[in-house]
N, C-alpha and C positions, 0 to 999 in steps of 0.2 A: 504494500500500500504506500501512493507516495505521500509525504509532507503535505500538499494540499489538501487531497482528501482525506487523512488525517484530521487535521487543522479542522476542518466543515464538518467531523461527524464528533468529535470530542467537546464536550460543554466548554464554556468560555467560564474562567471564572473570575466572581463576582464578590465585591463586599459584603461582607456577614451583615445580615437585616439588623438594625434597629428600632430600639421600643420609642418612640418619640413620644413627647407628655402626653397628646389628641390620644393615642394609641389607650393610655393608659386612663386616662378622664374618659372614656368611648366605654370602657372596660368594668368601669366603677359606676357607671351609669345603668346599667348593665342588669348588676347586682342590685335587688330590693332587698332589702332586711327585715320580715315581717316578724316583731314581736309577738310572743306569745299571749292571748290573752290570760286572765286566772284560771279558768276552768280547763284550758289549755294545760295548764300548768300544773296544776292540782292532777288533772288524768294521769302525766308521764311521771310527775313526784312525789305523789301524794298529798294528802288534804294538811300537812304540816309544812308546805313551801312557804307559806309566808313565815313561819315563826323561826323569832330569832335562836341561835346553836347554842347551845347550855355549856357547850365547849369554849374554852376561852386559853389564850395562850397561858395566863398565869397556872390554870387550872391542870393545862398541860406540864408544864416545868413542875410543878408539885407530885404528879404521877410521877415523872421523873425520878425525882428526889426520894419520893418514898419508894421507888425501886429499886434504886441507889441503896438505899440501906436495907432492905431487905436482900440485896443480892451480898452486899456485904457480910450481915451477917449469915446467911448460908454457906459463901466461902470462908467465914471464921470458924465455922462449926466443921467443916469437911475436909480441910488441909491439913496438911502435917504441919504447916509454920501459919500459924493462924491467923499472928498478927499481920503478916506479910501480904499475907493472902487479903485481908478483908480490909487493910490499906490501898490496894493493889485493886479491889474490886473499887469502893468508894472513889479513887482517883478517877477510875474509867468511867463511874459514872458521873461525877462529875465534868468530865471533859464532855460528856451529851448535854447535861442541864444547864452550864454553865453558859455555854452561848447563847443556847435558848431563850432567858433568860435576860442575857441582856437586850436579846433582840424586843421580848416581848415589851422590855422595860421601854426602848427604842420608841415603839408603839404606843406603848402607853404615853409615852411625852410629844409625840408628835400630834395627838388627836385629832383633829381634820384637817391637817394639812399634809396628809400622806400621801404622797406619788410612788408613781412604779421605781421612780428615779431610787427615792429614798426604801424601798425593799428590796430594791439589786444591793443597793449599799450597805444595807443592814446583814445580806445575806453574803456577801463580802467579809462582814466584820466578822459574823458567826463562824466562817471557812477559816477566816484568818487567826481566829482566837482559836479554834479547835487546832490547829496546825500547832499554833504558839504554845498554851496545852502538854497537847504529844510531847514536842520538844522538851518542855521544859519537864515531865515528867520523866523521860530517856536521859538526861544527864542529872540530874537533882535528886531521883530517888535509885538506888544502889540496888534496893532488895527488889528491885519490881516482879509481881510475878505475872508477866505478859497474858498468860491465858486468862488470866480474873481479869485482867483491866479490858481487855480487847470485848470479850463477853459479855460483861457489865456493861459496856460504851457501844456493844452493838444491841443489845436490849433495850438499854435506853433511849437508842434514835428509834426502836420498833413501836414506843410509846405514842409516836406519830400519826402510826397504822391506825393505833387502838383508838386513838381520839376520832380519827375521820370513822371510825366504822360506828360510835359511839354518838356524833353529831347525829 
């Protein structure tokens, strides 16, 4: 085949299409957003959608807490090093409540003037202090006994689960 007819049966190619704003205001025009009415609402979630969650973050952070020492003392009672252990648990679960915690405090001081902006931020702080936390537990306490604090710190963020199934 020569170059020419080549050339004439091969596509010519072409700038990658672009989304221009019309394209995308065309697009969103588009889209209706039809709110639910109450009875709407009530059918898919039941006749308690309006009422406010009994769940509250403080309320949460105290589940916490009190699972915190319950896991404490279970690992004090089941170790060979008891106290090590039920240190060991308490750290881990503190490093769940502890963020928590301050985020809900976070919350609580902000009252209506909360953005999405200010819960990335918060949720930031929580990563950051949980990080900080670990850390500071890895060089600071000597006798750590990893399997209690890890345990205790992953039950404690499970307290999360219990609340939303409990709302």
């Amino acid at each position: 085949m020569t170059d020419e007819k080549r050339s004439i049966l091969e596509p010519k190619p072409q700038a990658p299409a672009r989304a221009t704003p019309e394209f995308w205001d065309e697009e969103q025009e588009q889209e209706t957003i039809v709110p639910l009415t109450r009875a709407q609402a009530e059918r898919l979630f039941g006749p308690d959608v309006g009422r406010a969650s009994r769940v509250t973050p403080f309320r949460v952070v105290g589940a916490q807490v009190l699972l915190s020492l319950v896991a404490a003392l279970a690992w004090w009672s089941l170790s060979a090093s008891p106290r090590d252990a039920a240190m060991s648990a308490w750290l881990g679960g503190m490093i769940g409540w502890l963020p928590g915690a301050l985020f809900a405090l976070r919350l609580r001081m902000s009252g209506d003037r909360l953005s999405v902006g200010s819960l990335m931020m918060g949720e930031a702080v929580k990563v950051a202090t949980t990080i900080a936390l670990l850390v500071a537990v890895a060089y600071g306490y000597p006798g750590v006994h990893w399997i209690a604090l890890l345990v205790t710190f992953v039950l404690t963020l499970k307290v999360y689960w219990l609340a939303l199934a409990l709302k």
